[in-house]
C-alpha positions, 0 to 999 in steps of 0.5 A: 527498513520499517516498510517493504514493498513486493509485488505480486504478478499473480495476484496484479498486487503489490503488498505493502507492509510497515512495521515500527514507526512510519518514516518519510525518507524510508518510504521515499525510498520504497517508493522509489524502489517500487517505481524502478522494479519492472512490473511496476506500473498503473493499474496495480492493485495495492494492499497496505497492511499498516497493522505493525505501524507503532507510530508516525513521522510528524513531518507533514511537510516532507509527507506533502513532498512525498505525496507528490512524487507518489501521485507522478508515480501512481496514478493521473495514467487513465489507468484506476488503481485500487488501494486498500489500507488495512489497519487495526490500531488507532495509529494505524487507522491514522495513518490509513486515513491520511492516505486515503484523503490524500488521494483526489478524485482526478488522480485516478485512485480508489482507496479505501480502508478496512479493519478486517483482514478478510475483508481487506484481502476479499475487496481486493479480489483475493480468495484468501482469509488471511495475508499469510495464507496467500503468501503460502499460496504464492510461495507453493506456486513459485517453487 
């Protein structure tokens, strides 16, 4: 699948990750998967790294429905998430930006988007330089 999703516990993150082209029923299925996993919950911090992203499902209205449902998921719990879409290439950036504007003031999510990879892991709280260094790190720790 083009998209996955782990959460952190360390880091109260969850990491999301697309690569190839951005499909609307296999990030329904993430979704869904992360809403089941027992750490989900409000109040996580979100990481999308959307640098792999090659191109978009153009399906607005199955993206409406699906943004729906992530709102039920993620956010209206009086508990702020923090969402950071990391992107680097115009169709990331895209596809970053139709995330961000999703999300309403009421909906108690914060998102941003950031081209730095520094940057995106810094304003998330991470003392990391780079995504793989703080999967080094984690997988150092779990062992």
């Amino acid at each position: 699948m083009p998209v996955s999703v782990q959460i952190i516990a360390a880091h109260n993150l969850v990491y999301v990750r697309y690569s190839g082209a951005m499909l609307v029923n296999e990030t329904a299925e993430a979704l869904t998967e992360f809403a089941k996993h027992p750490l989900a919950g409000p109040g996580l911090r979100h990481l999308v790294d959307l640098t792999r992203l090659t191109e978009i499902d153009r399906d607005y209205a199955k993206f409406m429905e699906l943004k729906a449902k992530k709102v039920e998921t993620m956010a209206g719990h009086g508990i702020e998430t923090f969402m950071v879409y990391y992107a680097t290439t115009p169709i990331g950036l895209h596809a970053a930006n139709l995330g961000k504007n999703g999300w309403t003031p009421e909906s108690g999510v914060v998102a941003i988007v950031l081209e730095d990879e520094e940057h995106a892991l810094h304003a998330l709280g991470l003392p990391y330089d780079s995504i793989e260094a703080m999967f080094e790190k984690v997988d150092a720790q779990s062992v």
